[in-house]
C-alpha positions as CSV (number, residue, x, y, z in Angstrom):
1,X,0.0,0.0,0.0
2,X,3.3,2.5,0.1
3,X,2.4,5.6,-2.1
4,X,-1.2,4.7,-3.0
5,X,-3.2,7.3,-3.0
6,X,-6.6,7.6,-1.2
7,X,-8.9,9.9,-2.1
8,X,-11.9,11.3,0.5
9,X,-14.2,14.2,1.4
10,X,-13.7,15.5,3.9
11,X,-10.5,15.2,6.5
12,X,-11.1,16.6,10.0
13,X,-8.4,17.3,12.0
14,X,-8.7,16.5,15.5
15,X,-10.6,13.3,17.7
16,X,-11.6,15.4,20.4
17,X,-15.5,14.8,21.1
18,X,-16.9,18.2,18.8
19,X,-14.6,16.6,16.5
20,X,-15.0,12.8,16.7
21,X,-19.4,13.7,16.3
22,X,-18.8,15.8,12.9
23,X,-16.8,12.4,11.6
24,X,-19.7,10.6,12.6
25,X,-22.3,12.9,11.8
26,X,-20.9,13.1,8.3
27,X,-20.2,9.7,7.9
28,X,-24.2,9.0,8.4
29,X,-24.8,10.7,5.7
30,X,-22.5,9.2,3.1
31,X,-19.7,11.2,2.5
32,X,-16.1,9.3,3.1
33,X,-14.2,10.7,6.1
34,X,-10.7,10.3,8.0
35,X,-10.2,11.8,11.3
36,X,-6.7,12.4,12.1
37,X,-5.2,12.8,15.8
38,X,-2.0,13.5,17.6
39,X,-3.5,12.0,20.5
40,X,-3.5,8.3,20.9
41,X,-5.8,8.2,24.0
42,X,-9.2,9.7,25.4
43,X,-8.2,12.8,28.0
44,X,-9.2,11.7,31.3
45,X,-11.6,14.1,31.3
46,X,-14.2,14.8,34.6
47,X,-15.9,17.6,33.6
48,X,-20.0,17.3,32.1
49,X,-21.7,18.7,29.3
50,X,-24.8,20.6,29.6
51,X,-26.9,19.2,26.8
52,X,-30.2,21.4,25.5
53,X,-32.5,20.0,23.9
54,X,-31.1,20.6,20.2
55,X,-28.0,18.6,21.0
56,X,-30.4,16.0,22.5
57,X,-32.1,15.4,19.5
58,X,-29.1,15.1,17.7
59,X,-27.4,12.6,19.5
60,X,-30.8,10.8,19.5
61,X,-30.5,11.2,15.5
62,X,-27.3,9.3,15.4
63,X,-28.3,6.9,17.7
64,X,-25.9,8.0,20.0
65,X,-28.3,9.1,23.4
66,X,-28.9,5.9,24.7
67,X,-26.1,4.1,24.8
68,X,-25.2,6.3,28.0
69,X,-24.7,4.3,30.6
70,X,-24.5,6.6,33.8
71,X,-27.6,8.2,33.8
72,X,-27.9,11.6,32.3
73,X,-30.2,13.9,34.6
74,X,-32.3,16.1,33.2
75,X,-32.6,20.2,34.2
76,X,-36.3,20.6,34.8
77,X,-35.9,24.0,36.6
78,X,-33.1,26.7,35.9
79,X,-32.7,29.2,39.3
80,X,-30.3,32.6,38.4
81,X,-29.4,34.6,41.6
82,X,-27.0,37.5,42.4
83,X,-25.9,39.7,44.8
84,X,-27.9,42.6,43.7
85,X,-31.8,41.6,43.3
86,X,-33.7,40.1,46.2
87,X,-35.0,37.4,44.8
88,X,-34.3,35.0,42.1
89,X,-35.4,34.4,38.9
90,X,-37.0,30.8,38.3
91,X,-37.5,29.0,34.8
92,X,-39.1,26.1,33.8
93,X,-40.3,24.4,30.6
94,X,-43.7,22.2,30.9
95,X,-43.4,20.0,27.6
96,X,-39.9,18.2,28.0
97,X,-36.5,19.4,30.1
98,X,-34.4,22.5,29.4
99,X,-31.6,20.2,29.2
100,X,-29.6,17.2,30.3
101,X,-26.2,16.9,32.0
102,X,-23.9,13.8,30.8
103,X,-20.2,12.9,31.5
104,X,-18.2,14.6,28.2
105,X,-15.9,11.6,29.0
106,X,-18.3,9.2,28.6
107,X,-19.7,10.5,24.8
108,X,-16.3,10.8,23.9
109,X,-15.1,6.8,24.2
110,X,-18.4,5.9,22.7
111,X,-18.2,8.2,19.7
112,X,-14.6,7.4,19.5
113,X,-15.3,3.3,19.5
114,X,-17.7,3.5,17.1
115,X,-14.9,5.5,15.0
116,X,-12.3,3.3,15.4
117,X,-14.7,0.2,14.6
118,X,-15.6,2.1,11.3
119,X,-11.5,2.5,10.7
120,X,-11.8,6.3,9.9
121,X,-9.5,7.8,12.4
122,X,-5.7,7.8,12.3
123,X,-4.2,8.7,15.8
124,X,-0.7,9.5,16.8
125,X,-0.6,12.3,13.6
126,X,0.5,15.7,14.3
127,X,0.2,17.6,11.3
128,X,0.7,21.5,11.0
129,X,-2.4,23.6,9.9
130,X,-0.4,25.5,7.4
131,X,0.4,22.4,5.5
132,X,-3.8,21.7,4.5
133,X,-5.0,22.9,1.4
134,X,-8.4,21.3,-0.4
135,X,-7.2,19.0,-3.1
136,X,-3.6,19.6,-1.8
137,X,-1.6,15.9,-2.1
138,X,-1.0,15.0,2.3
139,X,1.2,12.5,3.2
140,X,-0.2,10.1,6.4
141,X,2.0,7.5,7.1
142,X,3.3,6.8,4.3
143,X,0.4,6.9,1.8
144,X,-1.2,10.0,-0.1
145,X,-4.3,11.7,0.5
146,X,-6.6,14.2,-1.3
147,X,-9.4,16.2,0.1
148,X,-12.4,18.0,-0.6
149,X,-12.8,19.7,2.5
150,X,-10.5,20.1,5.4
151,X,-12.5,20.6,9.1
152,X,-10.6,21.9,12.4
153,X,-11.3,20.9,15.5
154,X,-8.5,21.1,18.0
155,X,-9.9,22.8,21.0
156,X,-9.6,26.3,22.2
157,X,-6.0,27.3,20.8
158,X,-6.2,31.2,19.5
159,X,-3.4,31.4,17.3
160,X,-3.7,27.9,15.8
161,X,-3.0,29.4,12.4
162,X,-0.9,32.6,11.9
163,X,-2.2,34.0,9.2
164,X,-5.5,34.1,10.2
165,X,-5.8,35.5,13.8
166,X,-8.5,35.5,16.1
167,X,-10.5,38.2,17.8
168,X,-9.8,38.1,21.4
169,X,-12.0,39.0,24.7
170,X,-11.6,39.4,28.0
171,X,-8.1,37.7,29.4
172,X,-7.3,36.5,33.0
173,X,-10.2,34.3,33.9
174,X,-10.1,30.6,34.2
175,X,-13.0,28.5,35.1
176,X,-12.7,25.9,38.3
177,X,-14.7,22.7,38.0
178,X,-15.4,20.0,40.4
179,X,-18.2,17.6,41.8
180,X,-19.9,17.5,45.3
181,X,-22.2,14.7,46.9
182,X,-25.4,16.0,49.1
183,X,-27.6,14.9,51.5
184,X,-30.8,15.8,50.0
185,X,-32.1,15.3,46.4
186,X,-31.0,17.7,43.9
187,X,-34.7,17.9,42.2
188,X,-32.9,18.4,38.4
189,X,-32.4,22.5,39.2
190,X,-29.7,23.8,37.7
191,X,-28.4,27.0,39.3
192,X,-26.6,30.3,38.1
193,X,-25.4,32.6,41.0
194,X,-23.7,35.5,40.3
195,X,-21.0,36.1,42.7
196,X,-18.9,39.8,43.0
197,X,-15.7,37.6,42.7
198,X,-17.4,35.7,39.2
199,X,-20.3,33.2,38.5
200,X,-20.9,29.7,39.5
201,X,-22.9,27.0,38.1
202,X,-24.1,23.8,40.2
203,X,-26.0,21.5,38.3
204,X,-27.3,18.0,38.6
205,X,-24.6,15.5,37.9
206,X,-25.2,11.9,36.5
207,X,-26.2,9.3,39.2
208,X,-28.0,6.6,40.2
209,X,-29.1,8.6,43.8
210,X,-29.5,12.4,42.3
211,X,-27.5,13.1,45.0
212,X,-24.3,14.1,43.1
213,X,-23.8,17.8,41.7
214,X,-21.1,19.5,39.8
215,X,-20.0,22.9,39.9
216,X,-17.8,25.6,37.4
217,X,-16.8,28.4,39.0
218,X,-15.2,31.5,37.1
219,X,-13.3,34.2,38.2
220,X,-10.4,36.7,37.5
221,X,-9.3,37.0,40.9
222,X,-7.0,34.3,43.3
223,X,-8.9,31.8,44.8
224,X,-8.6,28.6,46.5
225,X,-10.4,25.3,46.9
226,X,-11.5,26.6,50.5
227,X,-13.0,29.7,49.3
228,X,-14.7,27.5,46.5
229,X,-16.1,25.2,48.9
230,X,-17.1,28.2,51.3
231,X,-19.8,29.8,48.0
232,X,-20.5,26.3,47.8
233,X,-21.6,26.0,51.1
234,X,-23.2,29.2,51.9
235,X,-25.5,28.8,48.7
236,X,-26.7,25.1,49.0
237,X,-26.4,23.9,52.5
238,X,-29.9,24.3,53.7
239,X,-31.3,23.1,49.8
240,X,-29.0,20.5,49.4
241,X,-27.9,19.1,53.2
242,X,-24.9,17.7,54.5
243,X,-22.0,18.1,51.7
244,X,-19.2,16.0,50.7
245,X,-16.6,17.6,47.6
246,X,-14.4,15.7,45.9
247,X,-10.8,16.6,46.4
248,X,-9.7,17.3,42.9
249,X,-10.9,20.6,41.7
250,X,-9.8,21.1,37.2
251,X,-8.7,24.6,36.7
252,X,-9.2,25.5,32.8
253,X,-8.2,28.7,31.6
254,X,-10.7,31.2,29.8
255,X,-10.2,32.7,26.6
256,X,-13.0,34.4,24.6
257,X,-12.8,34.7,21.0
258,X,-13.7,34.2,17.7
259,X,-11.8,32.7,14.6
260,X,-11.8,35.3,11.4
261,X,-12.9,33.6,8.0
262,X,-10.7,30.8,6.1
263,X,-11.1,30.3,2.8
264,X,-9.5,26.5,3.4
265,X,-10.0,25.6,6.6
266,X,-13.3,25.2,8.1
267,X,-13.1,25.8,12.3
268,X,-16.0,24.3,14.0
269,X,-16.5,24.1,18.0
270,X,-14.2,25.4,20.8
271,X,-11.3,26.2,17.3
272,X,-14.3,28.5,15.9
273,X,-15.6,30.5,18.8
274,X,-14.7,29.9,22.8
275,X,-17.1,31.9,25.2
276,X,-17.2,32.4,28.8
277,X,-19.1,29.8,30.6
278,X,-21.5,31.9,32.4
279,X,-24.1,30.9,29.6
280,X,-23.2,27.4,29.3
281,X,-23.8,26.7,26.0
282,X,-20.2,26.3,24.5
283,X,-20.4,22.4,23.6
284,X,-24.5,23.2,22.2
285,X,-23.0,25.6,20.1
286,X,-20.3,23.2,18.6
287,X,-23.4,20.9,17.9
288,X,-25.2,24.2,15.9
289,X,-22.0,23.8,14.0
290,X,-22.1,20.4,12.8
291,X,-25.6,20.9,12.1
292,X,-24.8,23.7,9.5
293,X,-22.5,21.5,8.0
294,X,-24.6,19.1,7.4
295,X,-27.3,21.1,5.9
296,X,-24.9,22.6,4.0
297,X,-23.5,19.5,2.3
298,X,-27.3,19.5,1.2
299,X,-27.4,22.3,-0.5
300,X,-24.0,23.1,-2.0
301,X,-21.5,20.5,-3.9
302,X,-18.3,20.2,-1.6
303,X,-16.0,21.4,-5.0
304,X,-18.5,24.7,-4.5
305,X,-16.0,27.8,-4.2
306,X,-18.2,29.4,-1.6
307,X,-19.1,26.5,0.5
308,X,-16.7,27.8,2.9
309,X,-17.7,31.8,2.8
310,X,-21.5,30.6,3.2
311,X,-21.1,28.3,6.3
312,X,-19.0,31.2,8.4
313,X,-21.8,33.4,6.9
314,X,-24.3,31.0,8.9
315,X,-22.4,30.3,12.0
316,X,-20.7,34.1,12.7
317,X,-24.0,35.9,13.7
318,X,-24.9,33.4,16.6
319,X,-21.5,33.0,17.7
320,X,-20.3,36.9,17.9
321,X,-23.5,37.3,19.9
322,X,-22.9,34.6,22.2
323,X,-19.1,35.6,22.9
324,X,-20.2,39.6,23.2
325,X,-23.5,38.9,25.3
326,X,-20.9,36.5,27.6
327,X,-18.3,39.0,27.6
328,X,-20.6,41.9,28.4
329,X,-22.7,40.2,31.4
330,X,-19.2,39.3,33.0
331,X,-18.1,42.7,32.5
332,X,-21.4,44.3,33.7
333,X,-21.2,42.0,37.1
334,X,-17.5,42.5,37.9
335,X,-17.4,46.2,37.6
336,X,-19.8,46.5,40.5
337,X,-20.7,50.3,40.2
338,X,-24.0,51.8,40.3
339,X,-24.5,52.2,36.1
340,X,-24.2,48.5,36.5
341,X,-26.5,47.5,38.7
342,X,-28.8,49.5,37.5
343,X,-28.4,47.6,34.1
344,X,-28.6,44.1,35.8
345,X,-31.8,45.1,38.1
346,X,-33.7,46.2,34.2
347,X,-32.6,42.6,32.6
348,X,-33.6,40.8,36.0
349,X,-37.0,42.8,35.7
350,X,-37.8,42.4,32.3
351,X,-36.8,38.3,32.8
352,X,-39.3,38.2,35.7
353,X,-42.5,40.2,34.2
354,X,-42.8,39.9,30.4
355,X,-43.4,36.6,29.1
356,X,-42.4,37.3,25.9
357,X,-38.9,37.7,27.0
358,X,-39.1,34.7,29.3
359,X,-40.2,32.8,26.4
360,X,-37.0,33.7,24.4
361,X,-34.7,32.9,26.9
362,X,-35.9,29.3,27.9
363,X,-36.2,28.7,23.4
364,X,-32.2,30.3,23.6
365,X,-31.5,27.6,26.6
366,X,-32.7,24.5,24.7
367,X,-31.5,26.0,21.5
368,X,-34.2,26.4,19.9
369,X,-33.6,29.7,18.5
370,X,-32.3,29.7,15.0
371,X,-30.4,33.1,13.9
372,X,-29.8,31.8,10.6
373,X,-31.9,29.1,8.5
C-alpha cells in the first residue's frame, strides 16, 4: 500500500468529542471521512456537558443518546441569583426538560469506538495547519491523500494558524470545576449565582441517587479550593444538606474569541468561537455547528467555491453574539458600580414580568432559537 493514493471528502483534524461527532455525523450521511489525531488516548476528562434540547435530539438522530450508561439527569428547573436583586429568577419548561447533563468523557469513548470500529481515524498524527490545502496531495503514514474539505477541530488554541488571527475578549479568567455529593435530592435545578468575585454554576450530575452535583466556577481574581467550597456551602447547604466535595478541583483557563474567515479551513467548535461559561452553551454551540455543515452538504457540492464563505456566513452571527453577550454580562457583574446594577436590576425585571422575553430565553436555553436558516 506504500504511495497509493486515497482519495476522501472530507479530513477533519482532530478526535476530540466536537470533533469525533462531525466524523460521525458526516459519515451518516454518506460522505467518506478520516479523522486524524495526535492523541492516541481519550483525555481523562471529569468535567459534564450541559446538553439542550437541540443537541439531544441530535445525538438521539445518530443513535448515540442511549447508549449512556451513567444516567444523564435532566434540568427541569433553571434558578439565576445575584448579589444585587432580592430574589431570584425561576424558569421552567412544561413540555420536556431544558436540558440534560452527561459525562463529556463518557460520549467521547463511545463516539470514539464507534470511530475506530468504522476504521476512519488515524491517531498519533500531528500535522501543522499550514500544511492543509483542499485537493492539496498530504502524506499520512506513508500513503497519499486528497481532500475536498478540510475541518478543524482542535480545542480552544487562538493562534492555531498565523495567518489568520483570532478576535480576542476578555483575558485573566479561568473557570474551576469540580463535583460534590449531598444529603438531599437535587430535584434536576440547575443554578446560576452570580457572585462579586465571578459566576458559578451547580448542576445535577449523573447518578444513580441524584445526589451528586457538579460545579464551574469562574473568576479573574485568586482563589482557593477553601474559598470554592465556602460559596458552595453558603448557597446550597440548607437546599442541598450535609456536603461532601471531591478533592480534585480542574482549573481551565478562559479565553474568549472568535476565529476570522478561512477560505480553506473550516473551524468548527471550541477552534471557531470559545465563550465564557456563564451561559453554558459552549459544547451546544459546537453541535449548531455540525448541524450547518450538514445542511450545507445539502445544498451546496463540496467542490462549491463558496461553501466555505456561506457556512461562516451561517455560524458568525450566533456565535459573535454569544461571545459579546458573555463578555458583556461578566463585564457588567464584575465592575460593580452603580450604572451597572442598574443595568442588571432592568434585565432581572424584564426576565421576571414579560413573558415574551421569558419565552425567548428558555427557546435560547434548549437551543431552539435559530439566527440563521
Amino acid at each position: 500500500m506504500k504511495n497509493k493514493m486515497f482519495k476522501y471528502d472530507f479530513l477533519i483534524v482532530g478526535g476530540g468529542l466536537i470533533g469525533a461527532l462531525t466524523a460521525y455525523a458526516l459519515y451518516k450521511k454518506k460522505f467518506k471521512v478520516l479523522v486524524i489525531d495526535k492523541k492516541n488516548e481519550i483525555s481523562k476528562d471529569k468535567r459534564t456537558l450541559a446538553v439542550n434540547a437541540n443537541s439531544k435530539r441530535f445525538l438521539e438522530q445518530l443513535n448515540i443518546w442511549n447508549d449512556l450508561k451513567s444516567k444523564p439527569q435532566p434540568i427541569e428547573k433553571i434558578i439565576i441569583k445575584d448579589y444585587i436583586n432580592l430574589s431570584p429568577l425561576l424558569f421552567n419548561n412544561k413540555n420536556e426538560p431544558m436540558g440534560s447533563v452527561i459525562l463529556n468523557k463518557e460520549l467521547h469513548e463511545i463516539v470514539k469506538k464507534k470511530l475506530k470500529d468504522l476504521n476512519i481515524i488515524r491517531s498519533g498524527i500531528n500535522i501543522s495547519l499550514n500544511d492543509l490545502k483542499p485537493s492539496k496531495l498530504l502524506k499520512i503514514n506513508n500513503s497519499h491523500y486528497l481532500f475536498k474539505k478540510i475541518i478543524v477541530s482542535i480545542g480552544k488554541s487562538i493562534n492555531i494558524n498565523p495567518y489568520q488571527k483570532s478576535i480576542i475578549f476578555n483575558k485573566g479568567h479561568h473557570s474551576y470545576v469540580g463535583f460534590f455529593k449531598h444529603e438531599n435530592d437535587h430535584k434536576n435545578i440547575a443554578y446560576e449565582i452570580f457572585q462579586k468575585e465571578g459566576p458559578m454554576a451547580v448542576l445535577p450530575s449523573p447518578s444513580l441517587t441524584r445526589r451528586k452535583s457538579t460545579f464551574i466556577y469562574s473568576t479573574n481574581k485568586k482563589t482557593s479550593d477553601q474559598k470554592i467550597f465556602s460559596i458552595i456551602k453558603k448557597n446550597f447547604k440548607i437546599s442541598h444538606g450535609r456536603l461532601t466535595f471531591d478533592r480534585l478541583i480542574n482549573i481551565f483557563p478562559i479565553t474568549p474569541h472568535i476565529k476570522k474567515f478561512d477560505k480553506d479551513l473550516i473551524f468548527i467548535g471550541d477552534s471557531l468561537r470559545s465563550i465564557h461559561p456563564v451561559a453554558g452553551q459552549g459544547w451546544n454551540l459546537g453541535i449548531k455547528d455540525i448541524q450547518t455543515l450538514c445542511k450545507l452538504t445539502e445544498q451546496y457540492s463540496l467542490d462549491s467555491k463558496i461553501f466555505n464563505s456561506i457556512y461562516y456566513s451561517k455560524r458568525i452571527l450566533e456565535s459573535t453574539l454569544y461571545l459579546g453577550f458573555t463578555s458583556i454580562l461578566n463585564t457588567v457583574y464584575e465592575n460593580q458600580n452603580l450604572f451597572s446594577k442598574n443595568i442588571i436590576r432592568v434585565g432581572f425585571e424584564g426576565l421576571r414580568n414579560f413573558k415574551f422575553v421569558r419565552e425567548l430565553f428558555i427557546k435560547q436555553a434548549m437551543g431552539k432559537i435559530n439566527l440563521v436558516d
